[in-house]
C-alpha positions as CSV (number, residue, x, y, z in Angstrom):
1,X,-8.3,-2.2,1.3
2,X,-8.5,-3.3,-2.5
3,X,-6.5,-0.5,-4.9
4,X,-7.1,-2.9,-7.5
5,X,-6.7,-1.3,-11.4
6,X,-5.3,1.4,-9.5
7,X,-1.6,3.2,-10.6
8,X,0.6,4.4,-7.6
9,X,3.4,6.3,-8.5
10,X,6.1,6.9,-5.1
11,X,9.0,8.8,-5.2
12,X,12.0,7.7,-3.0
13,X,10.8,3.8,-3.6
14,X,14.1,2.5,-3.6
15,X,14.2,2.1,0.2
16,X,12.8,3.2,3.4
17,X,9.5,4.2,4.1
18,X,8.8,4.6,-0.2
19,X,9.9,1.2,-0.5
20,X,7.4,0.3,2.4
21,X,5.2,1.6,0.5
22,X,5.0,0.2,-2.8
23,X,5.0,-3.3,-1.6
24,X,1.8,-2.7,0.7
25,X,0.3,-0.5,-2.4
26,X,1.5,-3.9,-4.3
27,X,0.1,-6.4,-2.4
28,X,-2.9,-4.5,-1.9
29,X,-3.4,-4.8,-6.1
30,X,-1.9,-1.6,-7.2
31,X,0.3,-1.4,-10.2
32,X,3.3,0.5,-8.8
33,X,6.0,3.1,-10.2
34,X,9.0,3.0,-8.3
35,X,10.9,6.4,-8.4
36,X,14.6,6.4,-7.1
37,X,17.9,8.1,-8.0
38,X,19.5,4.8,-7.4
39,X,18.7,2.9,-10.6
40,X,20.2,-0.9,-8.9
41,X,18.7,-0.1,-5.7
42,X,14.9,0.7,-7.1
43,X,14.9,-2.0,-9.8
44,X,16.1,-4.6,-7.5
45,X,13.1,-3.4,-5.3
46,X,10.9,-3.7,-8.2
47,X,12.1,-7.0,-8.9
48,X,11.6,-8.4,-5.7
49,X,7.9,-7.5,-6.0
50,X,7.4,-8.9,-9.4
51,X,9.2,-12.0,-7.9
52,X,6.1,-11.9,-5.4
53,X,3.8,-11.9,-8.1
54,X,2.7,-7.9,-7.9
55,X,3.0,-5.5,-10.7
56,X,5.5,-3.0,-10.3
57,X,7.9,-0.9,-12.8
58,X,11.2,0.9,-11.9
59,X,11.7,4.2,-13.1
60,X,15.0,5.2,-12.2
61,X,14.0,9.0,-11.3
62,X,16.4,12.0,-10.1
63,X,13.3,14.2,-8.4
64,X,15.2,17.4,-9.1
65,X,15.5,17.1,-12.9
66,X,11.8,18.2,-14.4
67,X,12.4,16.1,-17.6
68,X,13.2,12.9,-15.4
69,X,10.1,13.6,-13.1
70,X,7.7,14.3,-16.5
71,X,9.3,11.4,-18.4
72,X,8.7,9.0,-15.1
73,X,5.1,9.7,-15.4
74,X,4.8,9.8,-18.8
75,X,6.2,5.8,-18.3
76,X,3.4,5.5,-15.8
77,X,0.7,6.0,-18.5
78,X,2.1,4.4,-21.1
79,X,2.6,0.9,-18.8
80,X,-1.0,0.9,-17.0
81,X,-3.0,3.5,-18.1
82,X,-3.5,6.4,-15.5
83,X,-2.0,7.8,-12.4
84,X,-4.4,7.3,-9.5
85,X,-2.1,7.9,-6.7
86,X,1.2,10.1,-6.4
87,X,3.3,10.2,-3.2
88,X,6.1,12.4,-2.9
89,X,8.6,10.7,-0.5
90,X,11.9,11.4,-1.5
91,X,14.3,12.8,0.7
92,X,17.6,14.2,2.2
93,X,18.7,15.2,5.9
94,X,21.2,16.6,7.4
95,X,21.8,17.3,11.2
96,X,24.6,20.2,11.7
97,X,25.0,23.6,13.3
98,X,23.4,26.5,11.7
99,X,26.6,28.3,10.9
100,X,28.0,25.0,9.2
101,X,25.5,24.7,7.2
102,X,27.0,25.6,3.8
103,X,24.9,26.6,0.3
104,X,25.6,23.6,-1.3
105,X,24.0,21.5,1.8
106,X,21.0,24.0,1.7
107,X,20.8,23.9,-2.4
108,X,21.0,19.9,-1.9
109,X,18.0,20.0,0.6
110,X,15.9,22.6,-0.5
111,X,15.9,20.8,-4.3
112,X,15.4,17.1,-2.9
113,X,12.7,18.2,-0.4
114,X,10.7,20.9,-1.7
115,X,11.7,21.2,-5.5
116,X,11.5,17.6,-5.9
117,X,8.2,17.6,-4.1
118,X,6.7,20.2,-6.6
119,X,8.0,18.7,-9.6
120,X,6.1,16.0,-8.8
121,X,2.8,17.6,-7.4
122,X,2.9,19.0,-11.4
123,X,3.7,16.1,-13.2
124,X,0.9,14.5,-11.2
125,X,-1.5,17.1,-11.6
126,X,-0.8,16.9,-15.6
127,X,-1.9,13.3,-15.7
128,X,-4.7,13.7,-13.0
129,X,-6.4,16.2,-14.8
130,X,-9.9,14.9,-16.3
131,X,-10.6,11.8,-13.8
132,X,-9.0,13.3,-10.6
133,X,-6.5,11.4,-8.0
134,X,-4.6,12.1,-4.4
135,X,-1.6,13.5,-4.2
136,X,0.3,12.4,-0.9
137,X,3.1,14.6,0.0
138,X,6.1,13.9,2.9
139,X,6.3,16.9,5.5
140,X,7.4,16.3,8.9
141,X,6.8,16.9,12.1
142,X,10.0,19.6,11.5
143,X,7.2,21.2,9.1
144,X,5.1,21.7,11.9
145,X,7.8,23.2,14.7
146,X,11.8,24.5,13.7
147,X,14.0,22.9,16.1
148,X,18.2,23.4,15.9
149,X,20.9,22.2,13.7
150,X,18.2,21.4,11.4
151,X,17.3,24.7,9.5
152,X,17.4,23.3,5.4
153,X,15.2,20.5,6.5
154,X,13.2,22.2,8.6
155,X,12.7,25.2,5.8
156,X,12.1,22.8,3.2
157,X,9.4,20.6,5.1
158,X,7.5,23.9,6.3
159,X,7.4,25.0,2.5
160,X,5.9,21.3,1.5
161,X,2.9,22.4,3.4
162,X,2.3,25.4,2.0
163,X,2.7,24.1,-1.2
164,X,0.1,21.3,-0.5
165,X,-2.6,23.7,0.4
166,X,-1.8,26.1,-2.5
167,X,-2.2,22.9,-4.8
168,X,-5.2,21.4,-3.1
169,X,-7.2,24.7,-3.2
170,X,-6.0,25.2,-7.3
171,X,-7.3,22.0,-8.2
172,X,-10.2,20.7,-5.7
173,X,-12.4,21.3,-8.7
174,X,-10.6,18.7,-11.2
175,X,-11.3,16.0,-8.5
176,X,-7.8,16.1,-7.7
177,X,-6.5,16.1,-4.0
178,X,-3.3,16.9,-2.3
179,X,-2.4,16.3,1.5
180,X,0.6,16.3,3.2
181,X,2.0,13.6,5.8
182,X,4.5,15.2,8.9
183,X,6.1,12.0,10.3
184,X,8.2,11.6,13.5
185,X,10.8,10.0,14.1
186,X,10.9,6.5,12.0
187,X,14.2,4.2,12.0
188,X,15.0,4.6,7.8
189,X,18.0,4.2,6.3
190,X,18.3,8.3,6.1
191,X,17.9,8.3,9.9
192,X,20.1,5.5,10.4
193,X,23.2,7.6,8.7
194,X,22.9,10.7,10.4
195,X,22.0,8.9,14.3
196,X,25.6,9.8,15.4
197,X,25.2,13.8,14.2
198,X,22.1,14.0,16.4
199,X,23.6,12.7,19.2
200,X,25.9,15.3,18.9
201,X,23.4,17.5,19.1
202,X,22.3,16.7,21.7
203,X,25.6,15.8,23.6
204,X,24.4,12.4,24.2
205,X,25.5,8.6,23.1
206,X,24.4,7.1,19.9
207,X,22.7,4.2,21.9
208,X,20.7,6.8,23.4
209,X,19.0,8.4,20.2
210,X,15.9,6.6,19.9
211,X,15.2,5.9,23.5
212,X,15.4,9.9,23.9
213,X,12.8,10.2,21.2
214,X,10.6,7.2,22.8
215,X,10.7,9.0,26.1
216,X,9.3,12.0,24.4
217,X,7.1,10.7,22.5
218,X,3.3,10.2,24.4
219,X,2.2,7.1,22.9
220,X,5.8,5.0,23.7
221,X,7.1,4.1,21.0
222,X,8.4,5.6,17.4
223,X,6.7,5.7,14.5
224,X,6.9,2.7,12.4
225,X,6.0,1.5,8.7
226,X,2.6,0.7,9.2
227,X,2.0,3.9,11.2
228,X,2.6,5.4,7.8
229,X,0.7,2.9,5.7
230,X,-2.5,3.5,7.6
231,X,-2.2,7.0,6.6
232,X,-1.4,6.7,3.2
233,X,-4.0,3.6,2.4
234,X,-6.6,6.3,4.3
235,X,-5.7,9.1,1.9
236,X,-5.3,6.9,-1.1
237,X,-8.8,6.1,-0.8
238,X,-12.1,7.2,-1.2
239,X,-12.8,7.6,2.3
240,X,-11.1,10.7,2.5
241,X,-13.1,12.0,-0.6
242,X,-13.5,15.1,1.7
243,X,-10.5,16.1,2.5
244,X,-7.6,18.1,0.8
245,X,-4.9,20.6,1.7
246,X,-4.3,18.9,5.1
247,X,-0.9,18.2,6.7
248,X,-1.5,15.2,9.0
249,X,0.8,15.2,12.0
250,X,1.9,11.5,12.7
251,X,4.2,11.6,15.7
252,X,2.2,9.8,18.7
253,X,1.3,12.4,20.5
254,X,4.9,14.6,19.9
255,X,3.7,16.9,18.2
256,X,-0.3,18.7,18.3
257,X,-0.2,21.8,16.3
């Protein structure tokens, strides 16, 4: 599918499933905004899609800090015109016992998660306003169902959803449209980093993570990068012109609330 002369901001582009992202939005003609705390790791992503011959900027982007977040997409504009597409991927996890869990890990993932992801449903509403535009927001499928050691992520995730529907119903008439994703399990960076607290968790081996989550998981097999590509290319387009304020569940038959 063709997003040519179309702008796609992401969030959380410097690696992972954002990064993912903006090279299929790239080589699929978008220009791309790369968001990302990490201002070497998101360039050099940039870079490497230039170097491809795709058009992409860095932005280098802390989602928590409104003036970054306004300032990113006021960069947007300026570079290519409008913001056709916005996707709120940035994000932090962390797998540990309720009781552990202090303020300052809560704080973290409530304001990475939820706060980052409303900073930018308004910064992309602002510049969507007049000619419309989907907003693609990151739940999870710990949005849909609270499960243990997991209660900031799963609190922020559930509040993305509510968010999205509160923002899709507010602005349906300004053509603009806001759905949320909710993800299973895919093998990221983030996931990679906290494999060993999970199997904790579970009082299992670290080899043993993903086949666990395989065996659960009806289809077979985890969720991968083009899982979530087919998702977003689908709500990017026109051909979900009729819908907004959905969360999507993506887990392969895990999870069917």
């Amino acid at each position: 599918m063709s997003f040519k002369n179309k702008t796609a901001v992401i969030t959380g582009a410097g690696s992972g499933i954002g990064k993912s992202l903006a090279q299929r939005f790239a080589k699929n003609g978008a220009n791309v905004v790369m968001l990302d705390i990490h201002k070497d790791v998101v360039q050099a992503a940039a870079d490497e899609i230039v170097a491809n011959g795709y058009s992409a900027i860095a932005v280098p982007t802390d989602v928590t800090n409104r003036e970054m977040v306004f300032h990113a997409a006021d960069q947007a504009v300026q570079t290519f015109g409008e913001i056709d597409i916005w996707v709120n991927c940035a994000g932090y996890s962390k797998i540990l016992p309720f009781l552990d869990c202090t303020q300052d890990i809560w704080d973290r993932t409530i304001a990475i998660n939820l706060t980052g992801t409303f900073l930018g449903c308004q910064a992309a509403v602002t510049k969507m306003k007049g000619h419309g535009g989907s907003i693609i927001n990151f739940s999870s499928q710990s949005g849909k169902k609270g499960t243990n050691n997991y209660e900031a992520y799963c609190a922020s995730k559930f509040g993305i959803r509510g968010l999205t529907q509160s923002v899709a119903v507010e602005f349906a008439s300004e053509k603009i449209r806001c759905n949320a994703i909710c993800p299973s399990v895919v093998q990221t960076p983030m996931w990679d980093a906290q494999l060993s607290d999970y199997a904790k968790k579970r009082h299992i081996a670290d080899s043993d993570v993903m086949p666990r989550f395989i065996h659960n998981t009806p289809l077979g097999r985890l969720c991968e990068y083009d899982d979530i590509w087919n998702l977003v290319e689908f709500l990017s387009s026109d051909l979900s012109s009729y819908m907004t304020g959905q969360s999507l569940n993506l887990t392969g038959g895990a999870c069917m609330d």
